[in-house]
MIZAZA-865398 format. One record per residue (C-alpha): residue in one letter; x, y, z. Coordinates in steps of 0.2 Angstrom, whole numbers. Example, Ala and Ser with C-alpha at 12.3 -4.5 7.8 and 13.67 -1.06 7.14 Angstrom:
<A, <62, -22, 39>>;
<S, <68, -5, 36>>;
END
This chain:
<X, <98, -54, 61>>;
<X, <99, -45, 79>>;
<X, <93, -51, 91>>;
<X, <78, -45, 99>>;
<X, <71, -46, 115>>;
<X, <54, -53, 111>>;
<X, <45, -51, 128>>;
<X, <43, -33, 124>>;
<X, <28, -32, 113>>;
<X, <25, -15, 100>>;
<X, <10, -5, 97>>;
<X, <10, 5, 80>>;
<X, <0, 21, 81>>;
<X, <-8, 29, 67>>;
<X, <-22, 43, 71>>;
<X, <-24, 47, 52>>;
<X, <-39, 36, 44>>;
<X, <-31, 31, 31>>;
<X, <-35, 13, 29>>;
<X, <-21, 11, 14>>;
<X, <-6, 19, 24>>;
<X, <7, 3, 20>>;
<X, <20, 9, 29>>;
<X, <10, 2, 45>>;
<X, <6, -13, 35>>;
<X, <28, -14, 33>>;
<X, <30, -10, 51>>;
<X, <18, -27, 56>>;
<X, <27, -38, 46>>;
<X, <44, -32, 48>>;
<X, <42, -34, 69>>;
<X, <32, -48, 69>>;
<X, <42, -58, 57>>;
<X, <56, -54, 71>>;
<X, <47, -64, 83>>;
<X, <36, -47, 93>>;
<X, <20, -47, 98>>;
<X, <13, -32, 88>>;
<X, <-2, -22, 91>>;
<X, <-9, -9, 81>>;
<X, <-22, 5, 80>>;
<X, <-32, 6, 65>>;
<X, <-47, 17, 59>>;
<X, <-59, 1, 55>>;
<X, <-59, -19, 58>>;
<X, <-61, -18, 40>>;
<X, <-43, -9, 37>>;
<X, <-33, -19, 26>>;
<X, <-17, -20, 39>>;
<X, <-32, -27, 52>>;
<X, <-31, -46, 38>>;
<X, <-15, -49, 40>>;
<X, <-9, -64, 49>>;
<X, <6, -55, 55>>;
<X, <-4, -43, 67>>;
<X, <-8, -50, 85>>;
<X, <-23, -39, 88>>;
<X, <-31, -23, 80>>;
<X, <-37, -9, 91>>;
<X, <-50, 6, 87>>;
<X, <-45, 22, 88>>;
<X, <-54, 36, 95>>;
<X, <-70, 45, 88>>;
<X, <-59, 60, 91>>;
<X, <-41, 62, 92>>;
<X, <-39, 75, 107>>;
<X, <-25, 73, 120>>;
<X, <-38, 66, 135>>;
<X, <-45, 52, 120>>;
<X, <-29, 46, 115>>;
<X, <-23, 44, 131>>;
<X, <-38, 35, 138>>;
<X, <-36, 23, 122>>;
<X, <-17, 20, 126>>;
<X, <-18, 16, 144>>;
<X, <-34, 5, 139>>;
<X, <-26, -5, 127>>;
<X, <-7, -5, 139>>;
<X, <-18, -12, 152>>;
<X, <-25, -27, 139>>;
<X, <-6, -31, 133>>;
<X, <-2, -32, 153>>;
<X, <18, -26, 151>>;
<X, <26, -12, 144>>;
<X, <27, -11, 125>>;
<X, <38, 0, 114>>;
<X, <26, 13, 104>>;
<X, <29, 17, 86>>;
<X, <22, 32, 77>>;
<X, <15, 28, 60>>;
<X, <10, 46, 54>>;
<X, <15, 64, 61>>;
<X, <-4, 66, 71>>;
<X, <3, 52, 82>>;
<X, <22, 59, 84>>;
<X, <17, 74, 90>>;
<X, <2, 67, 102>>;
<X, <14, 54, 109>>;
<X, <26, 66, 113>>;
<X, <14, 77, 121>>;
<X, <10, 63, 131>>;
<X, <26, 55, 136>>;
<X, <25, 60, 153>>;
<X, <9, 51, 159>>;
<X, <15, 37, 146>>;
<X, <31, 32, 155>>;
<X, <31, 16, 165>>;
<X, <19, 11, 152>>;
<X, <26, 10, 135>>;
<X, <46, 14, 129>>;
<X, <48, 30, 122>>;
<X, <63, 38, 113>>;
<X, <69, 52, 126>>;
<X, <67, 70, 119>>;
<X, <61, 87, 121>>;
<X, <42, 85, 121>>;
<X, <39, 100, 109>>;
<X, <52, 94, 95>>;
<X, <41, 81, 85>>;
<X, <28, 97, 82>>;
<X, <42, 109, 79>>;
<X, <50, 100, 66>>;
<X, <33, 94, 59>>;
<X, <25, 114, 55>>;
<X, <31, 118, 39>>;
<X, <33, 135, 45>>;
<X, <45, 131, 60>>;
<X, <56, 122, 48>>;
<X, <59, 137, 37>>;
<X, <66, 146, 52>>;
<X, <77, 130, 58>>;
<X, <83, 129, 40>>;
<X, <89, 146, 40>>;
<X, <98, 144, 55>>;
<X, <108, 130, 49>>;
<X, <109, 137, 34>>;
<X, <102, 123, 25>>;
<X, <95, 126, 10>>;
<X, <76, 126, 8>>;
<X, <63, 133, -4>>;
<X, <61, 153, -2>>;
<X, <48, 152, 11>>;
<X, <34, 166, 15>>;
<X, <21, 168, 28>>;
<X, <8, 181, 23>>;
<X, <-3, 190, 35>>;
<X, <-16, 196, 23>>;
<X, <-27, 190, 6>>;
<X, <-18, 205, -3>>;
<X, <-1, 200, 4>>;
<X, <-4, 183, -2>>;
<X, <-8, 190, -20>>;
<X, <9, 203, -18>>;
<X, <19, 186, -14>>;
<X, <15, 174, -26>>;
<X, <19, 189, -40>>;
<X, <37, 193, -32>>;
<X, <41, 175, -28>>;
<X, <35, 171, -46>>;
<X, <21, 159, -52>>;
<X, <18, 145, -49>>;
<X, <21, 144, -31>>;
<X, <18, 131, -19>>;
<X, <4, 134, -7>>;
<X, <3, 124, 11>>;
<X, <-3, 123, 25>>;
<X, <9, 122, 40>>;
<X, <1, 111, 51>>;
<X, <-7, 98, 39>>;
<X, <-9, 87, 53>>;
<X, <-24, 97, 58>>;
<X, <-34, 100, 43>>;
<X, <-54, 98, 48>>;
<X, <-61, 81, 38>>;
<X, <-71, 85, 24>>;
<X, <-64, 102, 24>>;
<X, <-59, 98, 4>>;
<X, <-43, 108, 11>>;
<X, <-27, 99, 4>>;
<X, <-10, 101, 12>>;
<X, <0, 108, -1>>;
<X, <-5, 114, -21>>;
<X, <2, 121, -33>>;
<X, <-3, 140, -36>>;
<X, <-5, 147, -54>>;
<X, <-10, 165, -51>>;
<X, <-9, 180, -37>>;
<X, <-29, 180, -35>>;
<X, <-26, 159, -32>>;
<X, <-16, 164, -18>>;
<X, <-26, 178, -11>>;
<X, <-42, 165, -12>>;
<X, <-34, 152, -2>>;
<X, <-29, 165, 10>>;
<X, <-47, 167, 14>>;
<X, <-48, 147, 19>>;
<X, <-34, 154, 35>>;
<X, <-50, 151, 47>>;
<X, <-57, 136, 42>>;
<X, <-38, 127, 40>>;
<X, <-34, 130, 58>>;
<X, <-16, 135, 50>>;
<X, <-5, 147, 43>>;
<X, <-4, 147, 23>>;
<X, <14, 147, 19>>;
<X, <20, 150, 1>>;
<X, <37, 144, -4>>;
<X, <47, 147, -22>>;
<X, <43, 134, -34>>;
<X, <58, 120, -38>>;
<X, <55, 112, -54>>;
<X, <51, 94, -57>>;
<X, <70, 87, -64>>;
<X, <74, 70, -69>>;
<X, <83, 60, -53>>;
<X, <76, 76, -42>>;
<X, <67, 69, -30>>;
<X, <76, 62, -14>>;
<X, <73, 56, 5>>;
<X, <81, 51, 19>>;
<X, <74, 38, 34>>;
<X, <84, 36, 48>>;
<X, <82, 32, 67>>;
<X, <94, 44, 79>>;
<X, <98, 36, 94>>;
<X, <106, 53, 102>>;
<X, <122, 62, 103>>;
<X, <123, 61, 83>>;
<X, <121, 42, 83>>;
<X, <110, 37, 66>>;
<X, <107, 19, 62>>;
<X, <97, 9, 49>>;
<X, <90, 19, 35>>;
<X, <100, 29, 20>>;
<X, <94, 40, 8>>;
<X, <85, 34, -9>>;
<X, <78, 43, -25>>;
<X, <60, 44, -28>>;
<X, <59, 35, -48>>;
<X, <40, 37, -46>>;
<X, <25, 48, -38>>;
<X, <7, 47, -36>>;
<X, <1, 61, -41>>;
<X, <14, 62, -56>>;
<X, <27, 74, -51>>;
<X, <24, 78, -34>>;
<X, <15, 65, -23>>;
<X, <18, 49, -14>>;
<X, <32, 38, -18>>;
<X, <25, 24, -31>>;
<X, <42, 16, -32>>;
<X, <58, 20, -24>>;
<X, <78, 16, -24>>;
<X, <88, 14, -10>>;
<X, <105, 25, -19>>;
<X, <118, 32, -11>>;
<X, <118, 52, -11>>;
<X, <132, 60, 1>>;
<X, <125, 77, 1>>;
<X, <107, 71, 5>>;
<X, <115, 59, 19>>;
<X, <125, 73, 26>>;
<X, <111, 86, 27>>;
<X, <102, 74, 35>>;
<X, <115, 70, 50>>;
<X, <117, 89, 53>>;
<X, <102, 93, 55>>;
<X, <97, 77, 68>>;
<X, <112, 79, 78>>;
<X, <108, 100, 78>>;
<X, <91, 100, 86>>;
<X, <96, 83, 98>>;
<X, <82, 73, 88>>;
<X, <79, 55, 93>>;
<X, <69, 43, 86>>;
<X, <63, 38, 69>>;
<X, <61, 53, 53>>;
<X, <59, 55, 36>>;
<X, <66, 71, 29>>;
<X, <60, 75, 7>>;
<X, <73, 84, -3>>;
<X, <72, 91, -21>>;
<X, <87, 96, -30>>;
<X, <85, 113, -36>>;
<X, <90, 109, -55>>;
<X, <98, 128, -57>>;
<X, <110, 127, -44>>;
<X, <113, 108, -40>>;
<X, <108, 110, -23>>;
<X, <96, 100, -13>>;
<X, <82, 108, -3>>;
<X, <75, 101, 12>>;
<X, <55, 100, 10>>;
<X, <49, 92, 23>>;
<X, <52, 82, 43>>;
<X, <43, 70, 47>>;
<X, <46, 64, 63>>;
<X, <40, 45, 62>>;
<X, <42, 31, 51>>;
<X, <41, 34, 31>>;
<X, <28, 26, 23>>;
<X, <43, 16, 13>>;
<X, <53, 14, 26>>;
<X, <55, -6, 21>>;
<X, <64, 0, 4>>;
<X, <81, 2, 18>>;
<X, <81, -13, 25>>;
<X, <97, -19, 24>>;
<X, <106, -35, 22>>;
<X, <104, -40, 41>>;
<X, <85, -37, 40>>;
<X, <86, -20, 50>>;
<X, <75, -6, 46>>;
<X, <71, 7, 57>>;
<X, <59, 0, 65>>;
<X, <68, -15, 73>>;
<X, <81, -3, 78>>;
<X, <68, 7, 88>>;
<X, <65, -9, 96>>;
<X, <81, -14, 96>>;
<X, <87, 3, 106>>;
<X, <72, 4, 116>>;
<X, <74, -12, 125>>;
<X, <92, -10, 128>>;
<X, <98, -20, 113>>;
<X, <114, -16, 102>>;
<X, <109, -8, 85>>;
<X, <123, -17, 72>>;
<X, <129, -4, 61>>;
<X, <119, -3, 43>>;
<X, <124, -15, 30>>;
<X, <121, -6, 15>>;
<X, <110, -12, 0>>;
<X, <110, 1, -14>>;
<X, <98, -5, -28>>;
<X, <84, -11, -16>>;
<X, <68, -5, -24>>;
<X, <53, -4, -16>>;
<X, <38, -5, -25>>;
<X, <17, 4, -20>>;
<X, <10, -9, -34>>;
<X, <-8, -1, -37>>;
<X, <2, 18, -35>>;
<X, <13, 11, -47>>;
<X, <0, 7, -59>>;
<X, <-8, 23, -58>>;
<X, <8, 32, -59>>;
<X, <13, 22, -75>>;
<X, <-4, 23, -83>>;
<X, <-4, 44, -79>>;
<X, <11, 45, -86>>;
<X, <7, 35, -105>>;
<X, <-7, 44, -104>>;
<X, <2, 61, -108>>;
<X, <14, 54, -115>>;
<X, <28, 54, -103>>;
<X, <36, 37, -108>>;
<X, <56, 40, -98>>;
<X, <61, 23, -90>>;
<X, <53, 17, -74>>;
<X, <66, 8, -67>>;
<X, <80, 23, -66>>;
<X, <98, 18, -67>>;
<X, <108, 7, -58>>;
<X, <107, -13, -55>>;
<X, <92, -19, -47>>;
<X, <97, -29, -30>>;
<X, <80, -35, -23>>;
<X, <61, -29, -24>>;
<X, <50, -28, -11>>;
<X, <30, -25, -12>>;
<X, <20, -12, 0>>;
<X, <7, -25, -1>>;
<X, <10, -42, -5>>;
<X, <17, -54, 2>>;
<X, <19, -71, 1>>;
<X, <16, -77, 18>>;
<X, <4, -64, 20>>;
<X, <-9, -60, 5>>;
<X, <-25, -57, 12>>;
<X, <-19, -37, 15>>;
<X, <-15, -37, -3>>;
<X, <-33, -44, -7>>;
<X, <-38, -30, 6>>;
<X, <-33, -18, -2>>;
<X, <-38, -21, -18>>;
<X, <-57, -24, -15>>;
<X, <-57, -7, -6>>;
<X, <-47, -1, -25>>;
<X, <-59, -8, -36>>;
<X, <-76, -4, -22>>;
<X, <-69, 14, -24>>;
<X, <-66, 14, -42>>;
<X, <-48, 18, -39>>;
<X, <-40, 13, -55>>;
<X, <-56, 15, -68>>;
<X, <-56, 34, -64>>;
<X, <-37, 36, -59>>;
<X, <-39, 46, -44>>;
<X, <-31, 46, -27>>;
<X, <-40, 33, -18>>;
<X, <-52, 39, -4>>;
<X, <-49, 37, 15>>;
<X, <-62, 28, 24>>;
<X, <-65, 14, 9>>;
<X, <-66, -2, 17>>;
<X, <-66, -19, 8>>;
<X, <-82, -31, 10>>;
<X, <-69, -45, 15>>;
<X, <-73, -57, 32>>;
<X, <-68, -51, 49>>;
<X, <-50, -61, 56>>;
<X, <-54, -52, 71>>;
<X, <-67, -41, 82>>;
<X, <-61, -30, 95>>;
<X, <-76, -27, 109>>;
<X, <-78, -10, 107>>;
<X, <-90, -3, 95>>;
<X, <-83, 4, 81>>;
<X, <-83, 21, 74>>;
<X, <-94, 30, 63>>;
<X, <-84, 32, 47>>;
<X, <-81, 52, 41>>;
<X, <-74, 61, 27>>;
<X, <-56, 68, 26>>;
<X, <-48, 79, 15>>;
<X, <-35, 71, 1>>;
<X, <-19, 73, 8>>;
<X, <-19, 78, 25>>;
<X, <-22, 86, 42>>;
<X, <-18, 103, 51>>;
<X, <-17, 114, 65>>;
<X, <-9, 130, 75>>;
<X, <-9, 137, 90>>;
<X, <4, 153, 84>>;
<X, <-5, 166, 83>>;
<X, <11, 175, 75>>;
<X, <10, 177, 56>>;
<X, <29, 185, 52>>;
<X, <36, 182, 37>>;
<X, <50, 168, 36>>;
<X, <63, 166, 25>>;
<X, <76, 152, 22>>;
<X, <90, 150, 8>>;
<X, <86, 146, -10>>;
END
């Protein structure tokens, strides 16, 4: 293993309440089991990630998740650690308000050094169709109406169905019952959703439809240390989704895919990025090209699926970099599957259910296994997690489990401050947008 520099303590940021978000969960163990101090921002004391014995304290988040809140709340909670931490971004909402904030943040927590407008760029879906283009890397035909009747014109000339998002998800009000992205089955769909524009606080975007293909769906998690430099990560195929088809990763393989990984290093080295991101890919099955769908620019909520076999994941090479350590080069370890056990379950059962009985574990020879959830020297999350499931009805009605569910489960630690009233959000996501532009974009098929 590297070796850190264990005075430097971390503080995870997650401003999306989403009290079964794993991939903070993976970020606590993976730092503390290296000997850091970690700190992280949760939506509730009751929030799984809060039970694990990992986590050195929990910290509210804001009511609100304005610029002048957030900041307050980082330099409250910088003043209770007492020494400069590095700070990790666990969902996009975060990566873009951190990077807003950099400036009043120095001196107080380590940072990765970029243009402060890049994490929001790469983030609005709409943006990245234009960069795409520019690098003529290929990405879904992508068009941004200005109008309900252009919307209807656009889904019939791009052909149904068409994929419908929002292009600052971020952003989407809570209980808005907005999602971040559908799939559209007819013009008047599209012209419908047209007319939510106001209430989403976003453009509508609708991009040409790739179809679902067996071994189709790929990422790539990296962290880019500057002037082209990427270390940790690799890229893996997605083997299961919640929802079936086109949802979150249920289970994963870490799998080698040159094209996927060179995409990926042109792009970061192009725009100058630095820090951790997670880039989606879908092969189009027609022309055996893979599309670029998304950027995120912060940790993957499976980002422990590449760690390698010196224990390095992204997130202990942020660390490492941040505080002036040498990041080792990646030892590769293709067959690493990674495992979300109750989206699995879902996925699995979804799938009988209509009678989609393909193989689960894909090809290849499985090296190691790791849970989103359990963990041996760490169960009470696990536990957490499933008594929100079960309080939620999660499995008995297979649905997508609801934000803001928190298990009946003793308290490991209180934090002084008064906690939160709970609120509602949307399925998926968030979003905003502050262009007021709304011309068309294109990118490659």
């Amino acid at each position: 293993m590297p070796v850190f520099d264990t005075r430097v303590p971390a503080l995870l940021l997650r401003l999306d309440p989403n009290p079964f978000h794993h991939g903070t969960l993976g970020a606590v163990r993976s730092l503390a089991r290296a000997g850091i101090e970690v700190h992280a921002v949760v939506e509730s004391l009751h929030s799984p990630v809060a039970f694990s014995r990992h986590l050195h304290r929990a910290h509210l988040a804001p009511g609100d998740a304005s610029l002048p809140s957030v900041l307050r709340m980082l330099h409250q909670i910088a003043d209770e650690i007492g020494r400069p931490a590095v700070l990790v971004a666990m969902d996009d909402l975060g990566a873009i308000t951190v990077a807003r904030l950099a400036e009043p943040l120095a001196g107080r927590y380590l940072l990765p050094g970029q243009p402060p407008a890049l994490p929001e760029r790469v983030a609005d879906k709409a943006e990245l169709a234009k960069i795409c283009a520019s690098l003529e890397i290929p990405h879904p035909v992508t068009v941004v109406p200005d109008s309900a009747c252009h919307a209807t014109a656009v889904a019939r000339e791009l052909g149904l169905p068409v994929v419908a998002k929002w292009s600052r998800p971020w952003l989407l009000p809570r209980a808005s019952g907005l999602r971040s992205a559908l799939l559209v089955r007819s013009p008047q769909e599209a012209g419908e959703l047209y007319g939510h524009l106001e209430r989403a606080g976003s453009r509508l975007l609708l991009q040409s439809y790739l179809p679902e293909s067996p071994s189709g769906d790929w990422f790539f998690h990296g962290y880019a240390a500057g002037a082209g430099a990427c270390f940790a990560g690799g890229s893996g195929r997605k083997e299961r989704a919640w929802p079936v088809g086109a949802g979150l990763t249920a289970m994963g393989r870490w799998q080698p895919n040159p094209e996927v990984e060179r995409i990926a290093g042109r792009l970061v080295t192009a725009l100058g990025y630095r820090g951790i991101f997670d880039l989606d890919f879908r092969l189009d099955p027609l022309t055996g090209r893979y599309h670029l769908l998304d950027f995120n620019p912060r940790a993957g909520a499976q980002f422990r699926l590449f760690t390698d076999a010196q224990g390095l994941d992204v997130v202990r090479a942020l660390h490492l970099d941040l505080t002036g350590r040498p990041v080792p080069p990646s030892v590769a370890a293709p067959g690493r599957v990674f495992v979300v056990e109750h989206y699995w379950l879902l996925s699995l059962l979804a799938s009988l259910s209509a009678e989609r009985r393909r193989r689960a574990g894909g090809e290849g020879r499985v090296s190691s296994i790791e849970a989103a959830w359990f963990a041996a020297d760490d169960p009470l999350p696990f536990l957490a997690m499933v008594a929100a499931c079960l309080r939620r009805g999660v499995v008995k009605g297979l649905g997508l489990p609801v934000r803001g569910a928190h298990p009946k489960l003793p308290l490991l630690r209180r934090s002084p401050r008064p906690e939160p009233r709970p609120s509602a959000a949307p399925p998926v996501g968030s979003g905003d947008d502050n262009n007021a532009s709304l011309t068309p974009v294109t990118a490659e098929k």
